[in-house]
N, C-alpha and C positions, 0 to 999 in steps of 0.2 A: 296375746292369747289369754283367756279367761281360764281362771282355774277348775279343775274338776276334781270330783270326788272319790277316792281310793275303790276300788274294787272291794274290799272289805270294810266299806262304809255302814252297809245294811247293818250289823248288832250291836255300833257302835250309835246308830240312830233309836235301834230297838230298845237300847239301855236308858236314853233319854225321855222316849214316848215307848211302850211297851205294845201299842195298840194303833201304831201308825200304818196309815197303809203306804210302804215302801214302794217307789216306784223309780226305776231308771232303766235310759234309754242312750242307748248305747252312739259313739260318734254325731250328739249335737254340740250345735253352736249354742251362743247365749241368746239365741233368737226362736227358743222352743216355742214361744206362745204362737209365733204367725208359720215355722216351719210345719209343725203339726197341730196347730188350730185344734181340730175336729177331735185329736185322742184328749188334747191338752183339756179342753173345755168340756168335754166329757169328764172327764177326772175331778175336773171343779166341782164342777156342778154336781156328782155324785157325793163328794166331801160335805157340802152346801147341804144337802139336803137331810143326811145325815147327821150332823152338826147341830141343825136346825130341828130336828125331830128331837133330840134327846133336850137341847135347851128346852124345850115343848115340855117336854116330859117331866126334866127336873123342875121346874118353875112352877108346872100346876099339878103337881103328882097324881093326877088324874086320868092324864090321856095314855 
């Protein structure tokens, strides 16, 4: 059985990144990428773009 993460894991993550976007889903395996694909990869990719926007940003302080 794969370990999970305490119910009161969210402020202990928040103290590390202040600005994460927290996300848990309750009763998975460690097979979230192919059990919920469609939420998982959404999530990514909103991160992705995000991430990428501000790299954008910081790097040529223009855009």
């Amino acid at each position: 059985m794969w370990p999970t993460w305490p119910e009161d894991h969210e402020p202990f993550a928040r103290k590390l990144a202040p600005h994460v976007d927290y996300v848990a889903w309750k009763a998975m395996s460690h097979t979230l990428t192919t059990e919920r694909a469609t939420e998982f990869n959404a999530l990514v990719e909103s991160f992705v773009k995000r991430v990428g926007r501000k790299r954008t940003t910081s790097a040529d302080g223009d855009k």
